[in-house]
C-alpha positions in Angstrom: -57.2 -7.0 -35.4 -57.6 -3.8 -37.8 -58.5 -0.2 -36.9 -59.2 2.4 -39.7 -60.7 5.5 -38.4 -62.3 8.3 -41.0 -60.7 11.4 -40.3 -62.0 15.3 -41.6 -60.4 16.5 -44.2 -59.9 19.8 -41.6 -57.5 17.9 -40.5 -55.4 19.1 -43.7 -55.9 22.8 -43.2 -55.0 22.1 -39.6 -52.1 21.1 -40.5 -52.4 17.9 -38.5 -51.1 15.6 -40.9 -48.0 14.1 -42.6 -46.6 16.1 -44.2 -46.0 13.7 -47.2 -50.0 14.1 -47.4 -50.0 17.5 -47.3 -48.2 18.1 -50.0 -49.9 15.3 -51.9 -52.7 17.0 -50.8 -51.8 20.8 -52.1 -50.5 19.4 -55.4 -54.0 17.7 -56.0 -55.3 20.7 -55.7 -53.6 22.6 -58.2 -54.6 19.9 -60.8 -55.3 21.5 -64.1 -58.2 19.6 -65.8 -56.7 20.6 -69.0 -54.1 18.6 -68.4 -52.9 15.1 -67.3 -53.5 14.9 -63.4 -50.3 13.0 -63.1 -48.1 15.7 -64.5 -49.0 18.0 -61.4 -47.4 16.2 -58.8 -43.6 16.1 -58.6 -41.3 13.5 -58.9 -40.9 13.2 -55.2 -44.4 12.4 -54.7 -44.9 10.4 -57.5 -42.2 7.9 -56.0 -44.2 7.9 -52.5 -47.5 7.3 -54.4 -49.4 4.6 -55.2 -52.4 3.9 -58.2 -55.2 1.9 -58.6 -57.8 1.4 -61.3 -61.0 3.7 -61.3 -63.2 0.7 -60.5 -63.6 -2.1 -57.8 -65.8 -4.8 -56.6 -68.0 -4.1 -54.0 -66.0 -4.4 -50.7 -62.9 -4.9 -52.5 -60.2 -2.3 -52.8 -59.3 -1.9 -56.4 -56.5 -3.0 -58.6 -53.2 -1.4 -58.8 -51.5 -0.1 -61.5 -48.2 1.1 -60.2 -46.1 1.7 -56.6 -43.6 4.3 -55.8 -40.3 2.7 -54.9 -40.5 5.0 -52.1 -43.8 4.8 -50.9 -44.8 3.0 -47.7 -46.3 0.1 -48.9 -43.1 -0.6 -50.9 -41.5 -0.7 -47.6 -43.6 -3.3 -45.9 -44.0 -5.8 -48.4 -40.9 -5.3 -50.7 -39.6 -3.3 -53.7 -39.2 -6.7 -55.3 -42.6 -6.7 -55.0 -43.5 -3.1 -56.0 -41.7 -3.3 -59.1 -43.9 -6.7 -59.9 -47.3 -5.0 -59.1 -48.3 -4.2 -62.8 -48.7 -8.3 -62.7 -50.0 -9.0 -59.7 -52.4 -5.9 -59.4 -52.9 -6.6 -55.7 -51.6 -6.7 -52.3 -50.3 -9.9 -50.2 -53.0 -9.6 -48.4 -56.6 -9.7 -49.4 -58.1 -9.3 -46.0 -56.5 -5.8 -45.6 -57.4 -4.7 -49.0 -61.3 -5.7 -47.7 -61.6 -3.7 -45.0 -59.2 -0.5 -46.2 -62.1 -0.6 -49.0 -64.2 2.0 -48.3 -61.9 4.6 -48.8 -60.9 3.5 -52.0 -64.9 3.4 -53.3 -65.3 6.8 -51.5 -62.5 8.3 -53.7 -63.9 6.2 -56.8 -67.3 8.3 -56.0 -65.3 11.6 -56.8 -64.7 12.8 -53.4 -61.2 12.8 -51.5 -60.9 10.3 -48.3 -58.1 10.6 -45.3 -57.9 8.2 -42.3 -56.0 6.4 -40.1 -55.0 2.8 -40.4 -53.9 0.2 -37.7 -53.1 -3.3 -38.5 -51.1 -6.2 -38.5 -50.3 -8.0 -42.2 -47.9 -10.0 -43.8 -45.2 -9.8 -46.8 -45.3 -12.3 -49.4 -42.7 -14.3 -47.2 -44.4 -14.6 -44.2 -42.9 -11.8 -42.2 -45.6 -10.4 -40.0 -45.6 -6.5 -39.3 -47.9 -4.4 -37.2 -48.4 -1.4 -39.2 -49.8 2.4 -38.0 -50.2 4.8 -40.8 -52.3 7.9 -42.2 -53.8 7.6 -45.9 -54.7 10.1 -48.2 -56.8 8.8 -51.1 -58.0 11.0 -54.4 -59.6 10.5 -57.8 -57.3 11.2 -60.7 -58.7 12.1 -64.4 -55.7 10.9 -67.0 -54.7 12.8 -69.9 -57.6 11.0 -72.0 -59.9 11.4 -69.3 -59.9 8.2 -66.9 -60.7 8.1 -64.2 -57.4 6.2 -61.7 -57.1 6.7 -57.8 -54.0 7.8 -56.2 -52.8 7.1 -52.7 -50.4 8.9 -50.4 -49.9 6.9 -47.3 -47.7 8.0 -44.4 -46.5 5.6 -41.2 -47.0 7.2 -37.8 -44.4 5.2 -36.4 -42.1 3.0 -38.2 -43.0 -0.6 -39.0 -43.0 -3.1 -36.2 -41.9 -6.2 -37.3 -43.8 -10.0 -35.5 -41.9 -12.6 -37.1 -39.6 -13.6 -39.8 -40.5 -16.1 -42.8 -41.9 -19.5 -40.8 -41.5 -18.0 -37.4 -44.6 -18.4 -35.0 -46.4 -14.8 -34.4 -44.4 -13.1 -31.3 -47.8 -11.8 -30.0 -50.1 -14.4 -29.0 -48.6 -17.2 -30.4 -50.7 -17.7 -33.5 -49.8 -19.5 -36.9 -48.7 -16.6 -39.6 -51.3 -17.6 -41.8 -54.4 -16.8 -39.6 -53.9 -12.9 -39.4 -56.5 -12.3 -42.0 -59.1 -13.8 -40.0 -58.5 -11.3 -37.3 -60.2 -8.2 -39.2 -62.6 -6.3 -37.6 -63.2 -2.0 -38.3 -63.3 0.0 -35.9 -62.8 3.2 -34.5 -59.6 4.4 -33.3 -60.8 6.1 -30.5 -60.0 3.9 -27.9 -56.3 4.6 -28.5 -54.2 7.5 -26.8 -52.6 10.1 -28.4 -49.4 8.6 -28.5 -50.8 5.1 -29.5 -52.5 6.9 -32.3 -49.5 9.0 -33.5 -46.6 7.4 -32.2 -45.4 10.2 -30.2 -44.7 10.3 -26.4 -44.1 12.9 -23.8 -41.0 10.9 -22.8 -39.7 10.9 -26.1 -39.2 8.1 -29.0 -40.5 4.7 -27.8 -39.8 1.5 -29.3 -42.0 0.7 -32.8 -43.1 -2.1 -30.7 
């Protein structure tokens, strides 16, 4: 099962956020349209972003154009992989890109999306992972004025990792390969604090 829950973009100001996406965030801001967008953030975050194209099918997440080597989803599925993504242009998996959608067509639309993202996926091997993170998604304009979407994503607790290539799931004892029937939004709301964010009042817990 997914969760992906739309969060205010108060949360920013707040300062209740990563802060890898705050200072994705801040550097967005300081764009200067006469410029490239890229060339305002820094090398740093450029290697923990990700891009997309400026378009997608309905309900579909669109296509990538480059991954940081040190961005988040480079850690869960691979820097093999990352370094491959001009290729393959997507994801391993097709049901997460479905239903993390929206914020990808709200950004596409102009306007800047954050949320929170809970879910269980799979590398390109088979390893399963149960994943928690925070997602910062923005519209880009390039140098000759396209339009590409950029991504800071954060984990709020480090990857939890099911099952190694051809192992059975540890949880529940399904087959690796039926994950991505086992979407469903919904709110996060029903989590604690600490199941949210990863933190504890007794201190570090397991990823798992």
């Amino acid at each position: 099962m997914s969760a992906i829950e739309t969060l205010s973009l108060d949360h920013i100001a707040r300062g209740l956020v990563q802060p890898d996406v705050a200072a994705f965030w801040r550097q967005w801001r300081e764009v200067d349209t006469d410029r490239p967008g890229l060339s305002a953030f820094s090398t740093t975050i450029q290697e923990r972003m990700t891009l997309s194209e400026g378009r997608a099918r309905t309900g579909f997440a669109p296509e990538l154009i480059a991954v940081g080597a040190s961005s988040f989803i480079a850690a869960c599925y691979g820097v093999d992989w990352a370094r491959e993504v001009a290729l393959r242009a997507r994801t391993p998996d097709t049901g997460l890109e479905q239903i993390s959608a929206r914020g990808y067509h709200v950004a596409i639309s102009g306007e800047p999306n954050l949320d929170v993202v809970m879910t269980t996926t799979a590398d390109d091997t088979g390893r399963r992972m149960e994943i928690l993170y925070e997602r910062l998604i923005v519209p880009i304009r390039t140098a000759g004025g396209h339009l590409v979407i950029g991504c800071m994503t954060a984990p709020l607790k480090p990857i939890c990792w099911l099952s190694e290539p051809g192992d059975q799931d540890r949880v529940g004892g399904s087959s690796t390969n039926n994950h991505r029937r086992e979407y469903v939004q919904a709110p996060l709301s029903s989590l604690s604090r600490s199941e949210k964010y990863g933190h504890s009042p007794d201190g570090p817990q397991s990823p798992c």
